[in-house]
C-alpha positions in Angstrom: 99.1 148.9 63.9 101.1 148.1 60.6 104.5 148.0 60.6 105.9 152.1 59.2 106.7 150.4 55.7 103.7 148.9 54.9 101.5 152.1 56.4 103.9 153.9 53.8 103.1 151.7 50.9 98.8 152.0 51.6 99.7 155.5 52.0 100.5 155.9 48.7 98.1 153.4 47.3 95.7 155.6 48.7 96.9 158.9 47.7 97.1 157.0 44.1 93.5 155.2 44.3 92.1 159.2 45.6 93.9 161.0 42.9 92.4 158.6 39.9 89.0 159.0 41.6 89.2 162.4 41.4 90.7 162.5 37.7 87.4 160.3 37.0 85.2 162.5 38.5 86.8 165.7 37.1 86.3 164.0 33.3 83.0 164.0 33.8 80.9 167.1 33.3 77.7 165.4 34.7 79.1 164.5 38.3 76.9 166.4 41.0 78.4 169.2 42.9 78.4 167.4 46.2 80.2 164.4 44.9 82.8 166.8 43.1 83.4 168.7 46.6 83.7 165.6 48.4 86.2 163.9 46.2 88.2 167.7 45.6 88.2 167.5 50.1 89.6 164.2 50.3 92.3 164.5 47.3 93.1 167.7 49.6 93.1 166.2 52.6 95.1 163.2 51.2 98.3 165.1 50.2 99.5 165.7 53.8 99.8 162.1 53.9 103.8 162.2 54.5 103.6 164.4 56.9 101.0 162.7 58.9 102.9 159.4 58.3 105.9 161.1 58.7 105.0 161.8 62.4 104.9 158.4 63.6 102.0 159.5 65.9 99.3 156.2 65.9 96.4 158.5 67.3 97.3 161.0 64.9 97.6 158.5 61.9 94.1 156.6 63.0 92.6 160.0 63.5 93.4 161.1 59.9 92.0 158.2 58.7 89.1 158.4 60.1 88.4 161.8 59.0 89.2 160.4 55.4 86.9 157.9 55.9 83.9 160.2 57.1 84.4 162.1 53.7 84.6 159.4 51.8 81.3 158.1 53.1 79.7 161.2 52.2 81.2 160.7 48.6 80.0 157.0 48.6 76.4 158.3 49.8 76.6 161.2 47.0 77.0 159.0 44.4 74.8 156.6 45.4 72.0 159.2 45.5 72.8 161.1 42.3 71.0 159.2 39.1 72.6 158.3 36.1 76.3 158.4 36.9 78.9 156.7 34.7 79.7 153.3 35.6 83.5 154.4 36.2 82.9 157.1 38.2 80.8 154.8 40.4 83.6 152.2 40.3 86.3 154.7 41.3 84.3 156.1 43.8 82.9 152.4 45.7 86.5 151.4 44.9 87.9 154.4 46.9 85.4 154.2 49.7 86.3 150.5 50.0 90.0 151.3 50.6 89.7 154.0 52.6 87.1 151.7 55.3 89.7 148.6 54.8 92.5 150.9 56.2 90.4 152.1 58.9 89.8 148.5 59.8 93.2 147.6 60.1 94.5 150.3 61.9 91.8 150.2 64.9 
């Protein structure tokens, strides 16, 4: 498990990383539906981060995650299968996904 001030600092990488995706996403009035919906969940999801942090609970913590991760794999697989989506939208997203499967990894 990472020590509570680094968890802290990828915490809010990822809440920063999540909100730019979904900026991105939201400037473009040509993203899918189910891409949109999947970013909107996990830019949701992602702003009880403190207070899941905040509880010092690991399972808690790694079970969060992983429930970010399982959206974020639907948005990854979204915007994979939807044609003709701007390069930085697909950046953000992949970029997102990345991060999100990278802090999984480390915390299991």
């Amino acid at each position: 498990m990472l020590q509570a001030s680094e968890m802290q600092q990828r915490f809010s990488h990822l809440q920063q990383t999540i909100s730019e995706t979904s900026r991105t996403c939201h400037a473009d009035t040509g993203i899918p539906q189910d891409l949109m919906n999947w970013v909107d969940e996990l830019d949701k999801e992602c702003k009880s981060a403190s207070k899941v942090v905040s509880s010092k609970d690991e399972d808690r913590i790694r079970q969060w995650i992983d429930d970010l991760e399982r959206i974020g794999d639907r948005a990854d697989r979204a915007c994979q299968q939807a044609g003709g989506l701007d390069a930085k939208v697909k950046d953000a997203v992949s970029s997102m996904h990345s991060e999100l499967a990278d802090l999984k990894r480390q915390l299991h």
